[in-house]
VEXLODREN-998667 format. One record per atom (N, C-alpha, C): x, y, z. Coordinates in steps of 0.2 Angstrom, whole numbers, plus 5000, padded with zeros to 4 digits. Example, Ala and Ser with C-alpha at 12.3 -4.5 7.8 and 13.67 -1.06 7.14 Angstrom:
# residues 2
506649725039;506249785039;506649845039;506449895035;506849955036;506450005039;
***
This chain:
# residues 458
529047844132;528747904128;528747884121;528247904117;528047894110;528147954110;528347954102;528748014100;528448014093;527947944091;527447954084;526847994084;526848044076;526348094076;525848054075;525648004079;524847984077;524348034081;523648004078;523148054082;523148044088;522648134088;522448114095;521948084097;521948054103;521648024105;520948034112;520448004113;520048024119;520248004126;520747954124;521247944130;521748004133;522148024126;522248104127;521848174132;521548134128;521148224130;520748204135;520548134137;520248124145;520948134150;521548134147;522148114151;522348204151;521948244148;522248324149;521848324151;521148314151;520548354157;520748344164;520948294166;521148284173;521648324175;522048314170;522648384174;522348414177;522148474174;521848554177;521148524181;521048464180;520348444185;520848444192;521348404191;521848344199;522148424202;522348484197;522848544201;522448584203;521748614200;521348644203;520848644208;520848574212;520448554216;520748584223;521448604222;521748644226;521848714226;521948724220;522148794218;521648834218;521048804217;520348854216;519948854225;520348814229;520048854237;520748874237;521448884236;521648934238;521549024237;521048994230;521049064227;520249114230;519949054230;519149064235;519149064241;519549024243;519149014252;519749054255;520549044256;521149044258;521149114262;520849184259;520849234262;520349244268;519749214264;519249234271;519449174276;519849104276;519949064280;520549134285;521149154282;521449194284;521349254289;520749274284;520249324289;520049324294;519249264293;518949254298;519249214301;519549184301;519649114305;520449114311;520849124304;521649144309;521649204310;521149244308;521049334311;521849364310;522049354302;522749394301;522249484300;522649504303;522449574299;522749594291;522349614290;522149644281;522749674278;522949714282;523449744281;524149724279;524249674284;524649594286;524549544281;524049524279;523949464272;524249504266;523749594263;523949604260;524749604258;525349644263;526049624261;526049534260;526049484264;526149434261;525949414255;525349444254;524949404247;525449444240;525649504242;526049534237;526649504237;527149494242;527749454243;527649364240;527149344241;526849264238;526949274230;526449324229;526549324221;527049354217;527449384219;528049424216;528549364217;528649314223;529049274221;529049234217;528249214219;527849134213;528249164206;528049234203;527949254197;528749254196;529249264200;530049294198;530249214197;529849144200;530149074199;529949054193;529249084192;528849044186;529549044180;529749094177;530249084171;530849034171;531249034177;531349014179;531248924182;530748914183;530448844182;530448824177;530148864171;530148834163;530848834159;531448864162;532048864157;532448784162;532248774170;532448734172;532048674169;531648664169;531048594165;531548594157;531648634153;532148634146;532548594147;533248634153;533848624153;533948544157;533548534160;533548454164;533448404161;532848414155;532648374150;533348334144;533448404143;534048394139;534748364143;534648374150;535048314152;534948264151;534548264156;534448194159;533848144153;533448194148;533048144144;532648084148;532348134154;531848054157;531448024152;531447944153;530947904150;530347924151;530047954156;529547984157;529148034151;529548074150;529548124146;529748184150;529848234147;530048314147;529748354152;528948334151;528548374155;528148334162;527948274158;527548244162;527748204169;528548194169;529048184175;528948224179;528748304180;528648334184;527948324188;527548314181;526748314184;527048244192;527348214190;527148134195;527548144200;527848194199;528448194204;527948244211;527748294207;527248354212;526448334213;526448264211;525748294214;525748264220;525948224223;525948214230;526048264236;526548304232;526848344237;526248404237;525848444230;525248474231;524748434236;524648374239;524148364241;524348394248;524848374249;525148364257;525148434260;525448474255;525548544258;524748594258;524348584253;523648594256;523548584260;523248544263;523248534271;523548554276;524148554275;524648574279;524148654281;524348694274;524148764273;523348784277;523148734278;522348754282;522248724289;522748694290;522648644297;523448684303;523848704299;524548704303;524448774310;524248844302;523948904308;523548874315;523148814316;522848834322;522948824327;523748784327;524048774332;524548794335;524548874332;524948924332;524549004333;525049014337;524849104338;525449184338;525549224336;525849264333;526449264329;526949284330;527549264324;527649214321;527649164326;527649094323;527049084317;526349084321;525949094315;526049124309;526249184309;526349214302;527049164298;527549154303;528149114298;527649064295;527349004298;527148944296;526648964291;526049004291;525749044285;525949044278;526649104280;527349134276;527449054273;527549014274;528148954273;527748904267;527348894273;526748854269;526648874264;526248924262;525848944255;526648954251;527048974253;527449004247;527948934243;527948874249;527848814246;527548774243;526748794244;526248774239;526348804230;526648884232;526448914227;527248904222;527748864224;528348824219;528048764217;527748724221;527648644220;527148644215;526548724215;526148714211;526448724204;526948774204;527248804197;527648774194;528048684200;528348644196;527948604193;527148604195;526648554191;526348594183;526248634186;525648684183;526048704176;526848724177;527148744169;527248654167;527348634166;527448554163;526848544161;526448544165;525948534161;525548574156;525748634157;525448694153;525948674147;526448664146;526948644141;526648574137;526648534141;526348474138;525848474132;525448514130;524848554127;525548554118;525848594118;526548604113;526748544111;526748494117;527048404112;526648384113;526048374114;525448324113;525148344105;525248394103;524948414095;525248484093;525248474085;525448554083;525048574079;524248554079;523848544074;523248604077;523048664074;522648704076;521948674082;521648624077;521148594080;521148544086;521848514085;521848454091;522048514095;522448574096;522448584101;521748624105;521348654098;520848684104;520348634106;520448554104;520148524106;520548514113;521148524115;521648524120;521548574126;521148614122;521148684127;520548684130;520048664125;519248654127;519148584132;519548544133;519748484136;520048514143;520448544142;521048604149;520348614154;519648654149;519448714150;518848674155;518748614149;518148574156;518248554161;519048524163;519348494168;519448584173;519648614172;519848684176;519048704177;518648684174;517848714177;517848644182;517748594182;517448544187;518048554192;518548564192;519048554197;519048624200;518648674198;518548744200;517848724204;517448704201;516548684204;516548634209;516748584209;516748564214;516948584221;517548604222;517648654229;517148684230;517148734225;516648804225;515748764228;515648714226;515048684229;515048644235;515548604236;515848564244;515948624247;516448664247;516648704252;516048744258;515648804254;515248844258;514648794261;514548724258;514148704262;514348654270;515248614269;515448614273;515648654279;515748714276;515848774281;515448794285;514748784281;514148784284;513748744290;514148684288;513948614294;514348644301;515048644297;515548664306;515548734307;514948754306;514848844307;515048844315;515048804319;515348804327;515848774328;516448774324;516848764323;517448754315;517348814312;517548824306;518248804303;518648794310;519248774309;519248704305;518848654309;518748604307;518448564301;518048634297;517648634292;518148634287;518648674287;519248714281;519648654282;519848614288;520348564286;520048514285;519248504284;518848444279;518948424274;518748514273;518648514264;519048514261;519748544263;520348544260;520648454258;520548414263;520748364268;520348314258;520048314258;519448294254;519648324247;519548374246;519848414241;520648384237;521148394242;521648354239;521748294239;521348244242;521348194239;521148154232;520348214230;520248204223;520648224217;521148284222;521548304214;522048274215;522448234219;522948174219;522748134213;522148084211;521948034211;521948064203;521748134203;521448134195;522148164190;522548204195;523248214192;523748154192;523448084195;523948044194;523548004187;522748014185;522747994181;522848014173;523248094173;523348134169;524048104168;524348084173;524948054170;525148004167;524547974168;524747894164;524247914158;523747954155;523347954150;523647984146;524248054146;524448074143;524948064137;525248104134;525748074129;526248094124;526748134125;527048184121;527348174113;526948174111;526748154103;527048204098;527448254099;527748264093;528848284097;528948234093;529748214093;530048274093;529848324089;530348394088;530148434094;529548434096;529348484103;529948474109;530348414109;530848404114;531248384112;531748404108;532448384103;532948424106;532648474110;533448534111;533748504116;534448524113;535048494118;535248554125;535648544127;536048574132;536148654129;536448644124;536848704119;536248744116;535648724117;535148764111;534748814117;534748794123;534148834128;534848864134;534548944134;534648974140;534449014145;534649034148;534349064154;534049144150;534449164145;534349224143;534049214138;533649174135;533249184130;532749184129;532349194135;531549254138;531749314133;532249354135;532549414132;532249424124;532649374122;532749384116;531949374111;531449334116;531049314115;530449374116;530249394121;530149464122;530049534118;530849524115;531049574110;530749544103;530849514100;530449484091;529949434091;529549404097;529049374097;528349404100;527949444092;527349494098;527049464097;526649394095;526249374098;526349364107;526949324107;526949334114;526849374119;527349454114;527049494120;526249514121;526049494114;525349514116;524949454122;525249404123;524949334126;525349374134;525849404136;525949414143;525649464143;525749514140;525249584143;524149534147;524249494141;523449464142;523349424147;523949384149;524049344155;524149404163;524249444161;524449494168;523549514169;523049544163;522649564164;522149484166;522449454163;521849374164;521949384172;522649364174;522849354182;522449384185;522549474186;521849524190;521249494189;520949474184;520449464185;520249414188;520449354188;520449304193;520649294198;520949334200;521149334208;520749364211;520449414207;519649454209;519149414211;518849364205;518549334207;518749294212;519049264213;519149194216;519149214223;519549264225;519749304233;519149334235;518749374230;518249424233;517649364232;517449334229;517049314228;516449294232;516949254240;516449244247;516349314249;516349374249;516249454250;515649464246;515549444241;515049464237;514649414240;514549364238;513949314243;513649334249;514249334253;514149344260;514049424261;514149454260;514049514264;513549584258;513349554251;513149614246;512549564246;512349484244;511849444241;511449414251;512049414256;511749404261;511749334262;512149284260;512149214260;512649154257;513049154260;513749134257;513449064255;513049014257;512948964254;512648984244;512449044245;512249044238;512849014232;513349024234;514049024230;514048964225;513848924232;513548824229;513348834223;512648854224;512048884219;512348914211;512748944215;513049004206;513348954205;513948914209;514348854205;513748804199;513348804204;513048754199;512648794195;512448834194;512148874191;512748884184;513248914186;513748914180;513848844175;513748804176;514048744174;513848744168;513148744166;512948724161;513148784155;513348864156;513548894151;514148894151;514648864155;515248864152;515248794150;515048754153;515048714150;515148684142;514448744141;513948734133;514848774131;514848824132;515548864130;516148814127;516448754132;516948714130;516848674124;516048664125;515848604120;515648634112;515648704110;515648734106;516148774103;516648774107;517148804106;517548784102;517848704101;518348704097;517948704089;517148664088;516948694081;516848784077;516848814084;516548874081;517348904080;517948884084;518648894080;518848864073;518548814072;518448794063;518048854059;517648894064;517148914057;517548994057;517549014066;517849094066;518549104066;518849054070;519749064069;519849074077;520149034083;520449074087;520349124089;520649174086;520849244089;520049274089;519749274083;519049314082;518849274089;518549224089;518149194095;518449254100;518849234101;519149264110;519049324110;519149364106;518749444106;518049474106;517949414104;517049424102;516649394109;517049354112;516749334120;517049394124;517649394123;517949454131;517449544129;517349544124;516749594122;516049604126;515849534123;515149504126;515349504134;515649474136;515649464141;515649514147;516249584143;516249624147;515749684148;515349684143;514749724143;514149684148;514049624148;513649594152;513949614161;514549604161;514749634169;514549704168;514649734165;514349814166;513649844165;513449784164;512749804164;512449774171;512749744173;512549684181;512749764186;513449784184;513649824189;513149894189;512949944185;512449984183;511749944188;511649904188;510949884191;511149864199;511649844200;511849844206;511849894211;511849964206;511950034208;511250064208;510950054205;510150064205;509650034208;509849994210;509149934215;509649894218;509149854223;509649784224;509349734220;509849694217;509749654214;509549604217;509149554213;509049494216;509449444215;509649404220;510249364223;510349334213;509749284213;509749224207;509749274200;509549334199;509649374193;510449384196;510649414200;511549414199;511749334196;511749314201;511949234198;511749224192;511249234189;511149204181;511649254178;511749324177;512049374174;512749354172;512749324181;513749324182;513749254178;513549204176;513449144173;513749134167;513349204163;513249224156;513749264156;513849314158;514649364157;515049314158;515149264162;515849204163;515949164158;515349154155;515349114150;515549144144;515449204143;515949234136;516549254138;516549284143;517449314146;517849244147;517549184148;518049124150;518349094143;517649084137;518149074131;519049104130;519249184132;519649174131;520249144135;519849124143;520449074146;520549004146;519948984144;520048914139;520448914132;520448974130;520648954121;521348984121;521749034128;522249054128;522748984127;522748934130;523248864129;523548864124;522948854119;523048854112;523448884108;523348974111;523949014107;524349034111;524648984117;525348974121;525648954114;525248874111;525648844107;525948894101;525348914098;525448944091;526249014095;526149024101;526749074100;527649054101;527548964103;527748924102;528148914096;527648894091;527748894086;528148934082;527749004081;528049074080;528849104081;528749064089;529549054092;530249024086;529848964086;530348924081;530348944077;529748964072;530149014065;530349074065;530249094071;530649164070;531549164073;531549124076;532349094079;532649054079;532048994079;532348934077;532448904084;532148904091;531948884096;531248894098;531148804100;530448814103;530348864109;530948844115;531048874123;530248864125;529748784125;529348794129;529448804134;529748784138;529848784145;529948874147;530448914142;530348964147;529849004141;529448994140;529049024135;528549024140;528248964141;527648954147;527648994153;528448964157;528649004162;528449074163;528649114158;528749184157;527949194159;527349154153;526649164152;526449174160;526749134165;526349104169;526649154175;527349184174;527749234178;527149284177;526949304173;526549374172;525849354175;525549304171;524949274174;524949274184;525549274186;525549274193;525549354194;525949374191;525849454192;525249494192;525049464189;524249494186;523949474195;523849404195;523649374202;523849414209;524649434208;524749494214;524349534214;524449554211;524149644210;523449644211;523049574209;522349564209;522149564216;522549494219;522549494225;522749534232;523149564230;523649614235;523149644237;522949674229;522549754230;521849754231;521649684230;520849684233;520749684241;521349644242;521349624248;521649674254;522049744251;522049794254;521649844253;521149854247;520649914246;520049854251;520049824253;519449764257;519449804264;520049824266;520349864271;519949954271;520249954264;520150044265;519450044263;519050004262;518150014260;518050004265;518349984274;518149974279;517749904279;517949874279;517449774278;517949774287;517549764290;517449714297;517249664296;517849614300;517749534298;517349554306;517349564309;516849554317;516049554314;515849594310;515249614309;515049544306;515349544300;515349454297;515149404301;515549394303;515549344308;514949354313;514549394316;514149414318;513449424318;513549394311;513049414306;512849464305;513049514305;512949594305;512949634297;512949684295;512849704287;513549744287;513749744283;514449804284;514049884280;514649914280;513949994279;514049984273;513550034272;513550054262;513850084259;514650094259;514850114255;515450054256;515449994260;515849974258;515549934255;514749894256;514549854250;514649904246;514549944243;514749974235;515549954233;515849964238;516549944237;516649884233;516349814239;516349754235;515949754230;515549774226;515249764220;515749794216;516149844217;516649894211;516949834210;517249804216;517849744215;517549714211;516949674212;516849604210;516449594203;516149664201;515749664197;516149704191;516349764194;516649824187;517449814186;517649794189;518549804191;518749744187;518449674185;518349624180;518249654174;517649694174;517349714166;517949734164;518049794168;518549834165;519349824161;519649764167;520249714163;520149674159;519549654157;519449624152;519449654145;519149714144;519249734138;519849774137;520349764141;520949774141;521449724136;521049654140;521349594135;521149594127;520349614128;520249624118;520849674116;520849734118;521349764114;521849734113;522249714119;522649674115;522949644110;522249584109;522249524106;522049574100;521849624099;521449674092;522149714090;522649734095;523149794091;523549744092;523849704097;524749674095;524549624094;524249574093;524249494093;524549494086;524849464081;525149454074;524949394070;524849334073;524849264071;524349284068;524349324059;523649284055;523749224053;522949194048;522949144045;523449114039;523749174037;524249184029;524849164034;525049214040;525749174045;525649114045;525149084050;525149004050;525348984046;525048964040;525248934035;526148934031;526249004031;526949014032;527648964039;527148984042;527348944049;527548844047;527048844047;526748764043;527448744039;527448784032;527748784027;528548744031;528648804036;529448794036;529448744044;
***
């Protein structure tokens, strides 16, 4: 490991795109396909996923801190040559390959209790092996640079690799599903089958590109990091609590999308293959988003951006939702709308990384500890709570709005009021946690321009 503040580099930054490209290639069909694979395929009932999906994420979320204070305290032992964080990444990503698949092939050789344990077992092994990867690397961001700019270069780098490693699936998947439409089982263990091989390949090349480039990000011993100083940290660091409350609100949101999103294709737009279509249809405005972002943080600042997007953005889903309700939309004007609101609301989940660091930072001057590990931890503990709730709750009001997977499956229309239901989810229920996150970042976030510099100083 190099430990000199030299710059960064396009090796860097091509070696952090991959990251969230090689993790998400899994993560984004568990968050898209996994339920209606559950649904329609291993026919759990709704009622039945929902407690599991609540129990999955309440533990994910009680590990996540928990992960990050062990990632601290192990480094400080054992000082791998590896480095601090990026040890992890090489150690997990094998084991994320293996157990996707497992998670979409194991169910069909199974039927009642046993089904449910191996479901149970599975996923809730995916969703540690994922948080051993996921917080290291999210940490890694903190020792590759402490420079406002390289890191939003670092974050708009995250944000490309988490959009291709998100589009991808989202484009393979609903057309493969659509080949073994006589066999679906066999479609879901394709594309996963396929899926995790390309995020194997591209997270092992995140590990050798990468570099943990500043010597003080990882200097704490045994004696400096504890289990208890989330606590402390909670208590006198409000930009952080502004960053968790925002990560609980990000989580709902994404879980919404992700989970309900085949409901809206399939059963409001009438065409589940469409989803392909939006994937590619979005590309080029988040795209345009990553590639503009780290300049227009030199002209507007961080914080201003990401309010001025989760603003924009949220207005534009309330406008799509309003028209959903008065006519029916046309499939490609949804898709273009939903394009453009994801493009200003995703600024702020691109550009959060970046003020993981600065709350990093802030940490250190205010106490005199980095605590990445459980600082991240904590982020991504809440960020999974956000994802319970999101997910729990769409997938048990999916229930109470009456949705029949028979009908689905049937090609059949479900009635009208529980399309209205999936449109509250998938259109308003977004808008609405979103500008939850402006407030936020508007009443508690702390870190002005005059603190940095202060910061800087000491």
């Amino acid at each position: 490991m190099n430990t000199k503040e030299n710059k960064l580099t396009k090796k860097h930054l091509i070696g952090y795109t991959f990251g969230d490209l090689g993790e998400c290639m899994t993560f984004s069909i568990m968050g898209s396909f996994l339920t209606r694979y559950y649904i329609n395929v291993a026919m759990v009932d709704t009622a039945v996923l929902a407690m599991l999906n609540l129990v999955w994420k309440i533990a994910d979320a009680a590990a996540s801190p928990i992960i990050g204070m062990y990632v601290d305290k192990m480094y400080a032992k054992k000082k791998y040559k590896s480095g601090k964080f990026r040890t992890w990444m090489l150690r997990m990503t094998p084991l994320l390959a293996i157990v996707s698949i497992i998670i979409f092939t194991a169910p069909n050789y199974l039927e009642g209790m046993s089904k449910l344990v191996v479901i149970f077992v599975s996923y809730l092994s995916y969703e540690f092996i994922y948080g051993l990867f996921n917080i290291p690397y999210t940490s890694l961001l903190a020792a590759m640079s402490k420079n406002e700019d390289e890191r939003a270069q670092l974050s708009s780098a995250r944000g490309i690799g988490g959009m291709c490693g998100s589009m991808i699936p989202s484009i393979m998947f609903p057309i493969i599903i659509s080949v073994f439409e006589k066999n679906p089982q066999l479609g879901y263990a394709a594309g996963v089958t396929i899926c995790a091989a390309i995020g194997f390949v591209f997270c092992m090349i995140s590990y050798f590109f990468t570099e943990e480039r500043c010597g003080d990000a990882v200097k704490e011993e045994v004696s400096d990091s504890s289990f208890t100083d989330i606590f402390e940290v909670i208590q006198k660091n409000r930009a952080f609590l502004a960053l968790a409350i925002h990560g609980v609100f990000q989580g709902i949101t994404q879980a919404i999308n992700m989970s309900m999103g085949t409901y809206m294709f399939s059963d409001v737009l009438g065409n589940l293959a469409l989803m392909s279509i939006s994937s590619i249809c979005i590309l080029p405005f988040t795209g345009a988003a990553l590639i503009f972002s780290p300049q227009l943080v030199k002209k507007m600042g961080t914080m201003k951006l990401i309010r001025s997007g989760l603003v924009i953005g949220s207005g534009i889903y309330v406008v799509l939702f309003v028209m959903h309700v008065l006519t029916n939309v046309n499939p490609m004007v949804h898709i273009l709308m939903s394009s453009v609101g994801a493009m200003f609301t995703g600024v702020g989940t691109m550009m959060q990384w970046g003020l993981v660091g600065e709350a990093i930072d802030y940490n250190e001057y205010l106490l005199g500890k980095r605590s990445e590990g459980a600082i991240t931890g904590t982020f991504t503990m809440l960020r999974r709570l956000g994802q319970a709730i999101g997910t729990s709750g769409s997938v048990a009001l999916l229930g109470i709005i009456g949705y029949d997977a028979a009908l689905s499956n049937a090609g059949m229309v479900q009635s009208a009021s529980t399309v209205l239901g999936i449109k509250v989810l998938c259109v308003l229920v977004p808008a609405i946690v979103t500008m939850g996150s402006w407030a936020v970042f508007k009443y508690i976030w702390n870190i002005t321009p005059e603190l940095k510099v202060k910061m800087m100083e000491k």
